[in-house]
Structure formats: structure tokens, C-alpha cells
C-alpha positions in Angstrom: 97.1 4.9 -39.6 93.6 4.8 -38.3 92.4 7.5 -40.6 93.9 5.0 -43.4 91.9 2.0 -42.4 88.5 4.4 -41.9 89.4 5.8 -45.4 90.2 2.0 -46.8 86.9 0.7 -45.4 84.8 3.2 -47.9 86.1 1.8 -50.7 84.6 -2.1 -50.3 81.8 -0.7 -49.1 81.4 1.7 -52.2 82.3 -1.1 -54.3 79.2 -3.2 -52.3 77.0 -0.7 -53.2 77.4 -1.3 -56.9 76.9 -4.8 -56.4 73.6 -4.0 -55.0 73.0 -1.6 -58.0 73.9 -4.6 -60.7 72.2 -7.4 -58.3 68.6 -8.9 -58.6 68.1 -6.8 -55.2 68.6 -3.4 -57.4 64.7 -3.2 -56.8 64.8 -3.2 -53.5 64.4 -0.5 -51.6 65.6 -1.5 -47.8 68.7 -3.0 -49.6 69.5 0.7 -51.2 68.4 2.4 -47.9 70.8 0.3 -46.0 73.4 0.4 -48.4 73.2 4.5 -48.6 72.5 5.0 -45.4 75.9 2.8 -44.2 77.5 5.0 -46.5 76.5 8.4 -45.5 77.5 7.3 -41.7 80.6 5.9 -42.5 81.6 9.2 -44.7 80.3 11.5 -41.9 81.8 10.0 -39.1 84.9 8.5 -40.4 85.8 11.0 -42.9 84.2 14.7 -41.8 87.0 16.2 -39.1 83.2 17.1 -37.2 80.1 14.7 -37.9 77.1 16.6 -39.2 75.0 13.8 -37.4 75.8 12.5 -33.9 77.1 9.0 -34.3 74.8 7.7 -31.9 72.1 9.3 -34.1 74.0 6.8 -37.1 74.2 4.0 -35.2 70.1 4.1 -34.1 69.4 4.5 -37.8 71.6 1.1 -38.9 70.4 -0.8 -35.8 66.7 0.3 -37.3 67.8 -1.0 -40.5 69.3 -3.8 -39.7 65.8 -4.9 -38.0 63.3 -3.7 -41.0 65.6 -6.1 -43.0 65.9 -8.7 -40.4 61.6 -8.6 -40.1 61.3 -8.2 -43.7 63.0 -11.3 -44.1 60.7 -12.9 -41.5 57.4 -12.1 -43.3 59.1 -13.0 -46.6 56.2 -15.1 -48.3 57.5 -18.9 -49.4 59.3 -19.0 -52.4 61.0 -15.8 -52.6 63.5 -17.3 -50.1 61.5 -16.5 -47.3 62.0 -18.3 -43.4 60.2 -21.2 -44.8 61.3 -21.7 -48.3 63.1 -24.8 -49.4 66.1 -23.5 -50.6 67.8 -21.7 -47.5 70.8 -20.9 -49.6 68.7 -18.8 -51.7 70.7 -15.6 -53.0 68.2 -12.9 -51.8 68.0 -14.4 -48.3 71.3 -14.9 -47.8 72.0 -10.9 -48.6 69.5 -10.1 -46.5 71.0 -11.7 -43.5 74.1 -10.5 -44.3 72.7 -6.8 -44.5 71.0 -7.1 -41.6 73.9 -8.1 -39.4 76.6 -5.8 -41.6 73.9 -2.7 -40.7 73.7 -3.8 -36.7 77.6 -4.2 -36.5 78.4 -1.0 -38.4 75.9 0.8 -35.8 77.9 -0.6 -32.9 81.8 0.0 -34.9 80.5 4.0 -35.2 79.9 4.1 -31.8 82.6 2.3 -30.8 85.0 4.3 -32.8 84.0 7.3 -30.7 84.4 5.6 -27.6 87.6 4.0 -28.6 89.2 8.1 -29.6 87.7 9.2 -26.5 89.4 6.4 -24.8 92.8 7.0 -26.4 92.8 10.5 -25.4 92.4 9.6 -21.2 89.3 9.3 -19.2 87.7 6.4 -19.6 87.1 3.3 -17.3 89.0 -0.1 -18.6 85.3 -1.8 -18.5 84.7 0.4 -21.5 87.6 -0.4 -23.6 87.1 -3.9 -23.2 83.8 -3.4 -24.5 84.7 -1.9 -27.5 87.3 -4.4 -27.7 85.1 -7.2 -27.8 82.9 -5.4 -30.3 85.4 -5.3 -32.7 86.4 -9.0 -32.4 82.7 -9.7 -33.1 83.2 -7.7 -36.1 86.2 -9.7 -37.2 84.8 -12.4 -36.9 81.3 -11.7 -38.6 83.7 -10.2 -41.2 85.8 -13.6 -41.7 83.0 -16.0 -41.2 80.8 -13.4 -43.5 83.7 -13.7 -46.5 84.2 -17.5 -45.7 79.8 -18.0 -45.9 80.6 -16.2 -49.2 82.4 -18.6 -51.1 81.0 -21.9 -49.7 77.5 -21.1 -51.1 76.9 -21.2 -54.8 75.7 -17.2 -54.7 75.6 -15.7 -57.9 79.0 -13.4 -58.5 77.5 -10.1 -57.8 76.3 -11.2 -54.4 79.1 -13.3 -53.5 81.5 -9.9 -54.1 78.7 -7.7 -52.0 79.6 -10.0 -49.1 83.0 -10.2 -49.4 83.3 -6.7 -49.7 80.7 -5.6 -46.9 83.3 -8.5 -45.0 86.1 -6.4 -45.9 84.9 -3.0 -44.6 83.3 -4.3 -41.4 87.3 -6.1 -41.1 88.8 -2.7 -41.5 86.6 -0.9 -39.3 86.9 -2.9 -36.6 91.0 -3.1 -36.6 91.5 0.0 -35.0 89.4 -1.1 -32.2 91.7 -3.7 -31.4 95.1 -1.5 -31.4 
């Protein structure tokens, strides 16, 4: 069941990336780094039987992201829906936020996914399940309020589907945590 959910989060997170690829943000190139590299952890650790690339390694790399886009955003100049433009709603800095957080919390559900098997099989101290526990209730509930952000601002369609997808994916990555 667990491999179905890992395998079932790919595929709104595939479908994301082609909302990036259609979206004003195609030119971009943090949002297609992001994008591919969430991918190529997700497919190495999630679907691989052996990662190629230490999940921790992932999970550095995301976190990384997640903050180039999360500064990025920062210096933004005025107008291009930067921290001090007028229209805080605007599409590209909504996505951005929402990529930043999606790349942090992916980094942390990799990890944790590892933790969690490891913790399945014997060994490990309660503290750490419950830690990985609560990460994936975070992610639920980025991935609900992330989906629910979605449709109560007037996004564009392409971006509004990115979110609710990247929602989706972070949803069903983090439901084996909580079993």
C-alpha cells in the first residue's frame, strides 16, 4: 500500500511540472530546477528498490531550493510581485511561496520516509516516530491549506492546478507517515 501512495504521488507531481512548463513561470529557471529536481528525488527514493543518491543528500538539495526561491522572492524588485508590490495575490508570488514551502516539506517527507521504514522494521526510539509523525501532519496540512489557498485566489488555471497538484503529492507522501 505504501509503494502505491509513493507511486501515486509522481503522478500530480509530473502533472505540476507541466503546469510549470505551460505557465508564465516556464522561463524560469529556479521554478524548473525545483520542479526537476523534486522529481528526480522523489523517483530515486520512492521508486528505485536502492537510491542512487542518499536521501539526506535529496533532502539538502530541496531545503537549498526551497531557500534560493524563498530569497529570490525576497529581492524580487516591486512590480513583478515582489515583498512589496501591491498586489500580494499576484500569480508569480504566490507559486513561488508555494514552491518554496512544497521543496522544504518534500526534503523533510524523504527523510522521513526513511526514518519511518527504518522505524517499522524495529530499532528506533518512540521520540523519533513522533517526529516523523508530526512532519507528516504538517505536510497534510500545508497540503490542504495549500489546495484550499488555491481556489480562494483568482490564480490563473495553470497555476491554480500546479498547486493543487503539488497539494496532492505532498498529501500522499505524507499518508504513510501517519499509518
Amino acid at each position: 500500500m505504501i509503494e502505491a501512495l509513493h507511486l501515486g504521488s509522481m503522478l500530480p507531481a509530473t502533472l505540476g511540472a507541466c503546469c510549470v512548463a505551460g505557465s508564465a513561470d516556464r522561463r524560469s529557471p529556479l521554478a524548473w530546477f525545483g520542479m526537476l529536481a523534486m522529481l528526480a528525488a522523489m523517483a530515486d527514493t520512492m521508486l528505485l528498490p536502492h537510491p542512487l543518491v542518499a536521501p539526506v543528500v535529496w533532502a539538502a538539495l530541496l531545503v537549498a531550493t526551497g531557500v534560493a526561491t524563498a530569497v529570490a522572492l525576497r529581492l524580487w524588485p516591486e512590480g513583478r510581485g515582489g515583498a512589496g508590490d501591491a498586489h500580494p495575490a499576484h500569480p508569480a508570488r504566490t507559486m513561488a511561496v508555494h514552491r518554496a514551502l512544497q521543496a522544504i516539506l518534500v526534503g523533510g517527507l524523504i527523510v522521513a520516509a526513511g526514518a519511518h521504514h527504518g522505524a517499522v522494521g524495529g530499532g528506533h526510539s518512540a521520540h523519533g516516530v513522533n517526529v516523523v509523525a508530526a512532519l507528516g501532519v504538517a505536510a497534510l496540512a500545508f497540503a490542504v491549506a495549500s489546495g484550499l489557498l488555491a481556489f480562494r485566489r483568482r490564480l490563473p488555471l495553470l497555476p491554480r492546478a500546479e498547486a493543487t497538484l503539488g497539494a496532492a503529492s505532498v498529501a500522499l507522501m505524507s499518508l504513510p507517515l501517519l499509518v
